[in-house]
N, C-alpha and C positions, 0 to 999 in steps of 0.2 A: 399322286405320284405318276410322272410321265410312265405308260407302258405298265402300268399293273390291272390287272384283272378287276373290270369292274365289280365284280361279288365277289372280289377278296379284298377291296378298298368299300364296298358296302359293310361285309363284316368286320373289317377293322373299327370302322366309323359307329358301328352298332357297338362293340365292345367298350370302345372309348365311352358312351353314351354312357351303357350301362355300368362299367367301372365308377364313372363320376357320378352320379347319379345315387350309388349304392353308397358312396363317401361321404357324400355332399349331407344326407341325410344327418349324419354324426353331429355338424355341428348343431344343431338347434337341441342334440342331449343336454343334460344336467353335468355330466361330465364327457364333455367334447373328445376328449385327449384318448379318453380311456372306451370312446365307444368307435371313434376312428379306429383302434388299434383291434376290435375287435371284430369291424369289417373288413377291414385290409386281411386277417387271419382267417375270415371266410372264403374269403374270394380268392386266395392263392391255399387253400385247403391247408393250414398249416399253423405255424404261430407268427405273433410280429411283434416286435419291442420296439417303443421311443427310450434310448439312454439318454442326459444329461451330459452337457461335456465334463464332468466327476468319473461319467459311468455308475451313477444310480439310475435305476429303473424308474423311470415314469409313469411309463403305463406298459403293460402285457399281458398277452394272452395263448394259452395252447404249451406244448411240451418242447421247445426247441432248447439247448445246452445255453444259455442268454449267458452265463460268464463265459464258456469258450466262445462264444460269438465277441463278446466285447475282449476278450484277451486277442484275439485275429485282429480287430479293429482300430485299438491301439499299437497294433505292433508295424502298424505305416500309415506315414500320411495320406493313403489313396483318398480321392473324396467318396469313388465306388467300389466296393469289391464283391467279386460272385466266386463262391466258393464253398467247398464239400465239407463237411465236419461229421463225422460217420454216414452216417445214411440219409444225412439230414445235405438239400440246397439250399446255402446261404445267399443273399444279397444283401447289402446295407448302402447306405449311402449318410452323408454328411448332410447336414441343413445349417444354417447361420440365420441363428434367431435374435430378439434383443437381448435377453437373458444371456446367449452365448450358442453356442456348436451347440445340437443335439445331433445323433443317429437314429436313422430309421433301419429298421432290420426286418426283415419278413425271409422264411425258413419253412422249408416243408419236404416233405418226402414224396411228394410225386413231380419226379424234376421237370417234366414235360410242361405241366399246366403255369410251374412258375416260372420260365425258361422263358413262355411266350406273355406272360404278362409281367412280368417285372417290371421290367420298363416304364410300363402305362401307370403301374400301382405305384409305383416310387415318386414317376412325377407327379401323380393326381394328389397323393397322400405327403407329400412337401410343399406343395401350393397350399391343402388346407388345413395342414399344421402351421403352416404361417399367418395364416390368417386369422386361425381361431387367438394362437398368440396373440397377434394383435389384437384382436376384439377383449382379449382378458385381459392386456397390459391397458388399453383405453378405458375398461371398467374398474383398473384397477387406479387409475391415475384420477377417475373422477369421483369415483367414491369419495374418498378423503375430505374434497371439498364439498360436495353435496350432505356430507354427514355434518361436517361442522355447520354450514349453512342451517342446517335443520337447530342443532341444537342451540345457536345465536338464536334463532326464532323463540326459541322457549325460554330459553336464558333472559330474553327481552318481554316476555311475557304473551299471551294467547287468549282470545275472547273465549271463554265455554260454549260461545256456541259456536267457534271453528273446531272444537273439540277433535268430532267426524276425520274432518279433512286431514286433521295434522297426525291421526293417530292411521288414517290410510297413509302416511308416509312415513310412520315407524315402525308400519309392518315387512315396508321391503328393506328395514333393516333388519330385519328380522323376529323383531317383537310383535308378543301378539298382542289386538287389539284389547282395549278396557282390561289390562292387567296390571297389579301394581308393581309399581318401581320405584326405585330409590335414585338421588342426588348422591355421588360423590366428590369430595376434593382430594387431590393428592399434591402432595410437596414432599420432592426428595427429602430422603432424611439429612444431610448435609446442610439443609434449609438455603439450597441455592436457587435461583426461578427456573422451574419447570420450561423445557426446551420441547424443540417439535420431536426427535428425539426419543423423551420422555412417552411424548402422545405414540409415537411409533411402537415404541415397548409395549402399553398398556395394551393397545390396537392388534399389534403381534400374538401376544400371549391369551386375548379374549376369542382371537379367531381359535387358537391353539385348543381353547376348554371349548369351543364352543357357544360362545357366550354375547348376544346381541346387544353393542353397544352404541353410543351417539358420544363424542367428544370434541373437546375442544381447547387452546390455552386459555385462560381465564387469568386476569388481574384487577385486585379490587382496587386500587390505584398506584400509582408510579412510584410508591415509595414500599409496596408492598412489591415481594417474590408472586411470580407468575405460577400459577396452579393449575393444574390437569387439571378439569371438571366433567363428569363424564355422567351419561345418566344409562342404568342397569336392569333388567330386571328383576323385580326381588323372589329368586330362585336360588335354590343350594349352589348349583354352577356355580352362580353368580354372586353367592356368600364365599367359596370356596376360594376363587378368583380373590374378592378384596380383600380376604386373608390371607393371600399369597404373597399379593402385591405389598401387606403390611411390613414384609419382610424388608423391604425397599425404600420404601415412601409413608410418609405419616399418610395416615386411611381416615378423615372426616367423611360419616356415612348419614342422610337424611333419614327420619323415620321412615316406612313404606307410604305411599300414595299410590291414588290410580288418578286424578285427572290429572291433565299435562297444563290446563293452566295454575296449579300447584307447583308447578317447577321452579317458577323465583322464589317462593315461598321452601322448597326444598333444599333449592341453592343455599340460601340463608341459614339452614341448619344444619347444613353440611359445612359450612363456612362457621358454624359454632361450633362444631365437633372438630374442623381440624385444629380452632386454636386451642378448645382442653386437650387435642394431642403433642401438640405443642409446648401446652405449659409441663405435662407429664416426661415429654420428651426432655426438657431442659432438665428435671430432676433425675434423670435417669442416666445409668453407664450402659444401659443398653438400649437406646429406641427400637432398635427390631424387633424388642421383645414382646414391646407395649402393644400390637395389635389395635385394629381398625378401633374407632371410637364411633359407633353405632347411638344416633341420640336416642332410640327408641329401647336401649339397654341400659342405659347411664342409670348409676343413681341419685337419687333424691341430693344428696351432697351435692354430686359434680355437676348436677340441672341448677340447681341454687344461685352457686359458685360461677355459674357460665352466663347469668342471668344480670349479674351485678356491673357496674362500672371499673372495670380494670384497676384504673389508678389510685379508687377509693377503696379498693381489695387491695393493694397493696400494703398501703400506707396500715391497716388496721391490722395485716399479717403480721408485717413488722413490729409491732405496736406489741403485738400478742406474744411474739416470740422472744422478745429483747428480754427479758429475765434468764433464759437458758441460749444464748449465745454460745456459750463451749461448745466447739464440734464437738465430742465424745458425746455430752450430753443429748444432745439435737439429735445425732446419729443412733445413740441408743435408743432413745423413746420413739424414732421412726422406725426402727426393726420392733420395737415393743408393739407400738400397735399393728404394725402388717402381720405382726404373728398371730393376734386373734389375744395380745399384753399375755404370752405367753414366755414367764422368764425363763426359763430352762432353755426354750429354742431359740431364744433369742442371746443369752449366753453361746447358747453352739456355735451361732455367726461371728460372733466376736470371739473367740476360743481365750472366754472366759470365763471364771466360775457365777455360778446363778447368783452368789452376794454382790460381787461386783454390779452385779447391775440393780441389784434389789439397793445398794446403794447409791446408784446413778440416778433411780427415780425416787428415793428421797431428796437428794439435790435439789432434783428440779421441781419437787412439789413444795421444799422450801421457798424458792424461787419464783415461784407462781401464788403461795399464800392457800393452795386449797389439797385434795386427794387426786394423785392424777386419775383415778378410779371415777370418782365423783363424776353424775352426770355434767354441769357444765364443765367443767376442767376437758372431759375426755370432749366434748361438742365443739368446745372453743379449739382444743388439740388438733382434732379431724382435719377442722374446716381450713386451721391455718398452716397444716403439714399434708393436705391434701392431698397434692402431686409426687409428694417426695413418698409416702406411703404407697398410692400406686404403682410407680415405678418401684418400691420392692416386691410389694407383692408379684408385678410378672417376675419378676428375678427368682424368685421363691418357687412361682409355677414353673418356672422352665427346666427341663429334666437336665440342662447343663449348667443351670444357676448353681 
């Protein structure tokens, strides 16, 4: 500046230095936002707050009023304001981020020291709040694609002996290496194809528990609904999580594994667990209820049953069942057996007396030729009311069934 004192344009020049210097540091934290805010609150001896343009707190630190500071700050459109609030000098200024308007705020009770830095700290700490934004909106724009890329790769299969390599790139998702993990598939319960969307949700609510995922859309061909496929690690979180999500989405879950070239291999069973949720969800008035279908849970029945040819499981269901066609029938012997062929309880559900039913499964053991008690009668029963029994039984577990 023409006309100012060279050792007072040296000290200006050194301040600046040091101001940026002690800023600059922040970004390379763990948490950029929130370490800026806490240098900025050293160096004007005070506190400092980033709001949101909501007026939620982003980040702060130190004792300054942060609601009467943002109640002054909404109440004009100034982009800066300097101003008292008991005992406390305020400054704030406006920034215009991608996200929207944030406020920067720095406040402290010795007015002298902020008075002459303000200025310097407002603009040093608005250039590197925009910056770090952008480095987090740029990591955050390519993740998404760097994670699906990854799990295409597995999805398509992996040599064991890239094992190393691919499992160093699932650790900066988070996962730790050589630990097991699970395949899943999701499909809205509506049974409509899985959108990006969908991925967003699951993506959303994994960062929210905490929980290291790799995802993708997944379709097994063009006449099949499109699937989340996602791979977990098999942790409680991460049990917790697919139980959440079963609220939402039928949940096919692969047994646990630890090699990743086992992932197609996962996929595949996870791609078998979502259609036995599928066939359960079709018998069911509730699919929420029915909960993730985990192959490494299943039983011996529903591994069998999941094992066979579809078409030719049909035709012999049918086959089995066609002597007790009467809904009432059909309906009573599937509350019969989800109750553990308990007739008293299974009278309660129908609010009818325990004869009534004691003579609905004489009907249909006439109808069948044997005891529905009888081992094959109750084995041939199971197998061919399978779905329709499990979907009562969650109905029965659920404390609002």
């Amino acid at each position: 500046m023409k006309g100012e004192d060279p050792a007072a344009e040296n000290e200006r020049l050194r301040r600046t230095v040091d101001v940026t210097n002690a800023l600059l540091a922040a970004v390379s934290s763990p948490d950029p936002v929130q370490a800026l805010v806490a240098r900025m609150a050293t160096i004007c001896r005070g506190s400092a707050i980033v709001y949101d343009f909501e007026g939620n707190i982003v980040a702060s630190t130190g004792e300054a009023p942060v609601q009467l500071i943002w109640n002054e700050v909404t109440a004009t459109n100034r982009v800066e304001l300097s101003l008292e609030i008991g005992r406390w000098e305020v400054h704030t200024r406006r920034v215009a981020l991608r996200a929207g308007v944030h406020v920067i705020a720095i406040a402290s009770r010795g007015t002298r020291s902020i008075v002459e830095l303000s200025e310097l700290l407002l603009d040093t700490s608005e250039r590197l709040l925009s910056a770090v934004h952008g480095i987090q909106s740029g990591a955050t724009l390519r993740d998404p694609r760097a994670n699906e890329q990854l799990m295409a790769a597995l999805h398509a299969g992996i040599l064991p002996s890239r094992e190393d390599r691919f499992w160093n790139r699932t650790t900066q998702f988070g996962f730790q290496a050589y630990s097991s993990v699970r395949t899943i598939e999701a499909l809205p319960l509506d049974d409509r194809s899985a959108t990006a969307a969908d991925v967003g949700r699951l993506v959303a609510q994994a960062r929210s528990d905490g929980v290291p995922l790799l995802i993708m859309l997944h379709r097994v061909d063009m006449e099949a609904p499109a699937t989340v496929s996602a791979l977990l690690p098999d942790t409680a979180p991460a049990e917790r999580l697919i139980d959440g999500l079963s609220a939402h989405y039928l949940i096919g879950a692969s047994a646990p594994f630890i090699s990743l070239a086992a992932v197609p291999e996962g996929v595949r069973e996870a791609e078998t667990a979502l259609r036995i949720g599928q066939n359960w969800a079709a018998a069911s008035a509730a699919p929420g209820q029915l909960g993730a279908v985990r192959m490494d849970q299943i039983d011996l029945t529903t591994w069998l049953l999941s094992h066979v040819d579809q078409r030719q499981l049909r035709e012999r269901v049918e086959r089995t069942l066609a002597p007790i066609g009467a809904s009432p029938l059909r309906e009573t012997l599937v509350a019969y057996l989800a109750t553990g062929q308990n007739v008293a309880r299974t009278a309660e559900l129908f609010y009818v007396h325990p004869n009534t039913v004691r003579y609905r499964l004489s009907r249909i053991e006439e109808e069948i030729g044997m005891p529905v008690a009888s081992a094959p009668a109750l084995a041939n029963l199971v197998l061919a009311l399978h779905p329709a029994i499990i979907a009562a039984i969650s109905t029965l577990e659920d404390p609002a069934g």
